[in-house]
C-alpha positions as CSV (number, residue, x, y, z in Angstrom):
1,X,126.6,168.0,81.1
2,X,128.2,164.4,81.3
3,X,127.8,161.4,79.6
4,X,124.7,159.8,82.0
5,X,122.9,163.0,82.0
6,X,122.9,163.0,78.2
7,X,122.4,159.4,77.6
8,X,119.5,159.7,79.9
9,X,117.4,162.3,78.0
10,X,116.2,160.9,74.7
11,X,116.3,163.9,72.8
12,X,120.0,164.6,73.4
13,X,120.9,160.7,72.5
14,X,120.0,161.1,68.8
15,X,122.9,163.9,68.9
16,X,125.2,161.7,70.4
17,X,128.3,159.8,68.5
18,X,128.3,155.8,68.3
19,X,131.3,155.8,70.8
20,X,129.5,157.9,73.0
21,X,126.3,155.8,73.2
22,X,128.9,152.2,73.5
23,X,130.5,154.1,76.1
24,X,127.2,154.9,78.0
25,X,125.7,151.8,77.8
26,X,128.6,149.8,79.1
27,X,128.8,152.4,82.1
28,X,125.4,151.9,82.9
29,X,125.4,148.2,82.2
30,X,128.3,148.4,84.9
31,X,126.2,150.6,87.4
32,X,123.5,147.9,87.0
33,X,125.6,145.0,88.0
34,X,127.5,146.6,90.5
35,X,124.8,147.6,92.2
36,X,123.3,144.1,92.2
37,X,126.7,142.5,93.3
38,X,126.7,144.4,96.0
39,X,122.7,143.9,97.0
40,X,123.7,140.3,96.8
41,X,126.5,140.3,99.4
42,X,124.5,142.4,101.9
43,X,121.7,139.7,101.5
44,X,124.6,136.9,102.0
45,X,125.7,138.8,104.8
46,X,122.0,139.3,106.2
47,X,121.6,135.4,105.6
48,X,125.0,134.3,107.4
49,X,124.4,136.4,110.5
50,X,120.9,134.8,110.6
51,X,122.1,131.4,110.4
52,X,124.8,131.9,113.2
53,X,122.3,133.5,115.0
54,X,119.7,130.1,114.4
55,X,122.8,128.2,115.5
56,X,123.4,129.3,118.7
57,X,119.4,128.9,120.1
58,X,120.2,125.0,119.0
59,X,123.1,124.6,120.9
60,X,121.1,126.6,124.2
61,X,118.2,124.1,123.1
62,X,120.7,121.2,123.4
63,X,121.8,122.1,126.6
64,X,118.4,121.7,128.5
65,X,117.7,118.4,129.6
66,X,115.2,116.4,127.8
67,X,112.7,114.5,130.5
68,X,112.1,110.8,130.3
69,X,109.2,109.4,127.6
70,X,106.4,108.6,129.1
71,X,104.9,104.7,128.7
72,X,104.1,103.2,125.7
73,X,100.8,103.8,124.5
74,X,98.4,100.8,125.2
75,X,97.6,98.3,122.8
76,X,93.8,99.5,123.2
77,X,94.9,102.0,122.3
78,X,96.2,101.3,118.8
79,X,93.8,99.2,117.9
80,X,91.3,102.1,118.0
81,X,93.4,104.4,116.0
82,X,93.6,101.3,113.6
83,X,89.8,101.1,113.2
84,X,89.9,105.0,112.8
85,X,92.2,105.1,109.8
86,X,89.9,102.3,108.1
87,X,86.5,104.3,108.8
88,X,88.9,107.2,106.8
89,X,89.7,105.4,104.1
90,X,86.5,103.8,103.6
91,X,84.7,107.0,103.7
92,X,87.4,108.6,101.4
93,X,87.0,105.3,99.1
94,X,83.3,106.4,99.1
95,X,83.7,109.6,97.9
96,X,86.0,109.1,96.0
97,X,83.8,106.0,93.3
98,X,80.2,107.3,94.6
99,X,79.3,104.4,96.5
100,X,77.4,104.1,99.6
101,X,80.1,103.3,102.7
102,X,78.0,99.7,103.5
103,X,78.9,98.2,99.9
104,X,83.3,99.1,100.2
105,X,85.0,96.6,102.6
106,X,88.1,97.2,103.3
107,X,90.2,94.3,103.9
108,X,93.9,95.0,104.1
109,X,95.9,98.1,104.5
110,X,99.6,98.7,103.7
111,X,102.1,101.0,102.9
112,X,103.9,101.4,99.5
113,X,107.2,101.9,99.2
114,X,108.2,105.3,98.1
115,X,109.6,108.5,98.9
116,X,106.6,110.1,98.7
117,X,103.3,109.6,99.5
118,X,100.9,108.0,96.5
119,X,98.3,111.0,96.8
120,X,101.8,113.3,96.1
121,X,102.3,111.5,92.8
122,X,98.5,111.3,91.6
123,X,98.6,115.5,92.4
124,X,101.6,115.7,90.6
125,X,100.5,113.4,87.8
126,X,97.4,115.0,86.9
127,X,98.8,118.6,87.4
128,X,101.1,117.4,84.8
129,X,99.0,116.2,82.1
130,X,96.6,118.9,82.9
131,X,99.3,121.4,81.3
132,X,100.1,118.9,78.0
């Protein structure tokens, strides 16, 4: 019977000597890491031939000629998308305090400077102080 078989049946491990039961637990220790090492490099492996695979549909992507952009949008246009975004935010204003949509004016829009966006950091704020 060797060492694994007898370090792996609990009955037998009382039996066994102090250097016998250092000696199987660094072998399997061993086993365990040597088997993860080596799961590790065939993900690696998996991951690289991916990525080099990834790399050339970009460069076939590249090659393919890109048409010309079509006219600028008209300034009609923009202004309506403009109106649109303040009939969002005033109805999200709304919501948001409980008053009816005729009482909120909305008089300027703008953006702040950040790298995220201001409804990121109020998520993340009250996530955070949720958990304190």
């Amino acid at each position: 019977m060797t060492l694994l078989e007898r370090f792996a049946d609990p009955d037998l491990i009382v039996q066994m000597e102090f250097s016998q039961k250092v000696l199987a637990s660094t072998y399997v220790a061993l086993l365990g890491m040597g088997i993860t090492f080596l799961a590790l490099i065939l993900l690696w492996g998996v991951i690289e031939i991916q990525s080099r695979l990834v790399a050339g549909i970009d460069k076939k992507t590249e090659a393919v000629k890109v048409a010309p952009k079509a006219k600028a949008p008209e300034v009609k246009a923009a202004v309506t998308e403009d109106l649109e975004l303040v009939a969002v935010i005033t109805a999200a204003l709304a919501a948001a305090t409980g008053q009816p949509m005729n009482q909120i004016v909305v008089k300027n829009i703008r953006r702040i400077a950040g790298e995220q966006p201001a409804w990121k950091s109020a998520g993340i704020n009250a996530q955070f102080f949720k958990r304190m």
